[in-house]
C-alpha positions as CSV (number, residue, x, y, z in Angstrom):
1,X,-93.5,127.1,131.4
2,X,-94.6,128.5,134.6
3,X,-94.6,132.3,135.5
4,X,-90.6,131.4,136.6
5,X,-89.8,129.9,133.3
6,X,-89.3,126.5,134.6
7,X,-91.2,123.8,132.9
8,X,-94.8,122.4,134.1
9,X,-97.3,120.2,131.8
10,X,-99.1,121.4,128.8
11,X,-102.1,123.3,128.8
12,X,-105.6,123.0,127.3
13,X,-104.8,125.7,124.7
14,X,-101.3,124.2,124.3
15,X,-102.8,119.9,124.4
16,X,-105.6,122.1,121.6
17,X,-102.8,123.5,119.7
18,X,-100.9,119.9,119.7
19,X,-104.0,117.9,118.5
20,X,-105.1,120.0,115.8
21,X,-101.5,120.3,114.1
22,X,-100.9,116.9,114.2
23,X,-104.2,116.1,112.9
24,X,-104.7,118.4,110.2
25,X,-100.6,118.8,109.0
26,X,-99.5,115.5,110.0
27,X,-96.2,116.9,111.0
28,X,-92.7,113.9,111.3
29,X,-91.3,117.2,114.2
30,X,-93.5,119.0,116.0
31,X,-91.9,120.9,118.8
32,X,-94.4,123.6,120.9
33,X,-93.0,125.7,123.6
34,X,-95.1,128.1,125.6
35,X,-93.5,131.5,126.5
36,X,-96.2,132.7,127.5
37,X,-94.3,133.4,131.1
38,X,-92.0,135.9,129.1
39,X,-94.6,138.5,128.5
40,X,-96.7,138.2,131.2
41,X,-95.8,142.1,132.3
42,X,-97.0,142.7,129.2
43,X,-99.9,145.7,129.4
44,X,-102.8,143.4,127.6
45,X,-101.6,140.1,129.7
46,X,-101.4,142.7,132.6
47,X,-105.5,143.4,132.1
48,X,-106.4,140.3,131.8
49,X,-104.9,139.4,135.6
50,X,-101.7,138.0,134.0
51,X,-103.5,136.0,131.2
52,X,-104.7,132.7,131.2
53,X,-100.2,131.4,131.1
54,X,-100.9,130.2,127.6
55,X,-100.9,132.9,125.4
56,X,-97.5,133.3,123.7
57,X,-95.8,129.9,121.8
58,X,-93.3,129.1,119.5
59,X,-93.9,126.1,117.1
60,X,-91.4,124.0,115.2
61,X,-93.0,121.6,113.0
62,X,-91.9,119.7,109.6
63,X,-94.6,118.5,107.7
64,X,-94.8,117.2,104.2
65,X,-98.2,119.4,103.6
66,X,-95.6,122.4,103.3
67,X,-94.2,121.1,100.2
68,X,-94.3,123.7,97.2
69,X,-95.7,126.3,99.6
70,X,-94.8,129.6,100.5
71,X,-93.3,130.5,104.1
72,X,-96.8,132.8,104.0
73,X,-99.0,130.1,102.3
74,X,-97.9,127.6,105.6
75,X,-98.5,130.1,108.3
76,X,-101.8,130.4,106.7
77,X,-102.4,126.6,106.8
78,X,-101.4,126.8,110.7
79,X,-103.4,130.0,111.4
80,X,-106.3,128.4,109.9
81,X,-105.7,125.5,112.0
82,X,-105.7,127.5,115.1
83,X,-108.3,129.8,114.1
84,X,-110.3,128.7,117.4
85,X,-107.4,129.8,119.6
86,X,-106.8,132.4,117.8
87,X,-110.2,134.0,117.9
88,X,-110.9,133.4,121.7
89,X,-110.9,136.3,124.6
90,X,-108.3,135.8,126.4
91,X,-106.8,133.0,123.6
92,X,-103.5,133.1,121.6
93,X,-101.8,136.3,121.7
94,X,-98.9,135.3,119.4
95,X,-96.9,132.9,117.2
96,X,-93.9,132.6,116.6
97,X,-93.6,129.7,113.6
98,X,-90.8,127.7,111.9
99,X,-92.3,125.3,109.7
100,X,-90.2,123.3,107.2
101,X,-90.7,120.3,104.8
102,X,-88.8,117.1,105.3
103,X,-86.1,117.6,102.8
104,X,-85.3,121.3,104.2
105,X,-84.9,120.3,107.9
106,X,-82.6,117.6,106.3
107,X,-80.4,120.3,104.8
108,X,-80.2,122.6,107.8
């Protein structure tokens, strides 16, 4: 999104984020929206001249590698993923994760 909400294309952080999910989890839904624009008056996003407009997302994904894991044990498995991102000045600030196996995305 841009700094007005409305939508504009991904990202190197957010194409990043995309590539390494899918490669590494092999997600059937993966859905990764960047709010980045909703917390740009944020004090740290503020310092760093508004931030970089990829900084905040929100990730859907279902993915069979979550099976007989833990809610914790699969934000782990992301986190690790995205440890790059994560790590980097001026990188990911936040995530905000929903990540399901096959069979509980069927029941919802």
């Amino acid at each position: 999104m841009s700094t007005d909400g409305t939508a504009q294309a991904p990202g190197p952080i957010e194409t990043s984020i995309r590539q390494k999910l899918t490669e590494l989890l092999n997600p059937t839904e993966l859905t990764i929206t960047n709010d980045s624009w909703q917390h740009r008056h944020h004090r740290a996003m503020k310092e760093q001249g508004g931030g970089s407009g990829e900084t905040h997302f929100s990730i859907q994904m279902v993915s069979d590698a979550f099976k007989g894991k833990t809610t914790m044990q699969r934000h782990r498995l992301v986190y690790a993923a995205l440890a790059e991102e994560l790590n980097r000045d001026g990188g990911v600030h936040a995530l905000s994760l929903q990540t399901k196996t096959a069979d509980e995305a069927n029941k919802a």
